[in-house]
BALODREN-79246 format. One record per residue (C-alpha): x, y, z; residue in three letters; residue number from 1. Coordinates in steps of 0.5 Angstrom, whole numbers. Layout:
// BALODREN-79246
PT, east, north, up, res, n
PT, X, Y, Z, ALA, NUM
...
This chain:
// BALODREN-79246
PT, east, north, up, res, n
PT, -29, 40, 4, UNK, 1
PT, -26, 48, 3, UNK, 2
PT, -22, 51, 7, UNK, 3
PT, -25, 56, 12, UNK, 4
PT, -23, 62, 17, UNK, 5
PT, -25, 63, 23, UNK, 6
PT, -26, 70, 27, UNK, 7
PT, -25, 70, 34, UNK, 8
PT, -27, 75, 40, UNK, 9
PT, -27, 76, 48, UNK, 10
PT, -35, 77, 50, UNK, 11
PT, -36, 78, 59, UNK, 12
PT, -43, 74, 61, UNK, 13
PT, -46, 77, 68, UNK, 14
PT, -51, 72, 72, UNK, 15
PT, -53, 73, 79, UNK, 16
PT, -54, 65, 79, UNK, 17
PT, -47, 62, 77, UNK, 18
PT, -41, 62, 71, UNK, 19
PT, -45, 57, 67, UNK, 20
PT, -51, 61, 67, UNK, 21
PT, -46, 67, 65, UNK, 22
PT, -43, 64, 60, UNK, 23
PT, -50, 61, 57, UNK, 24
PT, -53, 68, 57, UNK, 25
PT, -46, 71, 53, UNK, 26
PT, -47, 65, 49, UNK, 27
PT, -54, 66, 47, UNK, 28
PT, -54, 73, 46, UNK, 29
PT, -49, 73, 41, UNK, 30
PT, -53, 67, 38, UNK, 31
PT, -58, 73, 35, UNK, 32
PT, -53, 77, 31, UNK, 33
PT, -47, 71, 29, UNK, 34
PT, -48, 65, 25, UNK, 35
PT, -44, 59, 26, UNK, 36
PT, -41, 60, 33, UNK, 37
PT, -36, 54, 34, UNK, 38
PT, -33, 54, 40, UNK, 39
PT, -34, 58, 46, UNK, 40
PT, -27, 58, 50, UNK, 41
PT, -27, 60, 58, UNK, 42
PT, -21, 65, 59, UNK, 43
PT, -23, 67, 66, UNK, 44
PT, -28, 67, 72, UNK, 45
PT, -29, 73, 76, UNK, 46
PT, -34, 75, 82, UNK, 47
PT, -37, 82, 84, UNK, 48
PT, -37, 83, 91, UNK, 49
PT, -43, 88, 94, UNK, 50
PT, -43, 89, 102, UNK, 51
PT, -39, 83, 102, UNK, 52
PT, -42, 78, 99, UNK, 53
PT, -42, 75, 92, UNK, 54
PT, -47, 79, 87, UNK, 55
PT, -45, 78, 80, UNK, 56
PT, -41, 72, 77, UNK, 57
PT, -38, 74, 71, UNK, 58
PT, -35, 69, 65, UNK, 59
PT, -30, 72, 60, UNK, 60
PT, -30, 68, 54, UNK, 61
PT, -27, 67, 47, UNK, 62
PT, -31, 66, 42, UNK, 63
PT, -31, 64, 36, UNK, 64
PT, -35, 64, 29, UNK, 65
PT, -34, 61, 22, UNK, 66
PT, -32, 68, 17, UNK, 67
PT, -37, 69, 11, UNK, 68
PT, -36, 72, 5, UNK, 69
């Protein structure tokens, strides 16, 4: 097995419903321009408060990716 290199970057995914849904939907949409992500680390959970009550869950996440030459 060959030495590898990872690339790691910070993504926010936003959801009305939930952090999970929040992170999935970050997930997904990186899905369409990298390769080979591996592990998507959660950093912070946040909430956007409109009127008083919760609008906009928001999931910060590390992700990272096998690097390709």
């Amino acid at each position: 097995m060959g030495e590898s290199i990872y690339k790691i970057i910070d993504l926010v995914g936003s959801s009305s419903t939930s952090w999970e849904d929040a992170a999935t939907k970050a997930i997904e949409s990186a899905s369409k321009s990298l390769r080979d992500l591996r592990i998507a680390e959660v950093r912070k959970l946040d909430i956007k408060i409109e009127d008083g009550k919760p609008a906009q869950f928001r999931t910060n996440l590390r992700l990272s990716f096998k690097f390709q030459d």
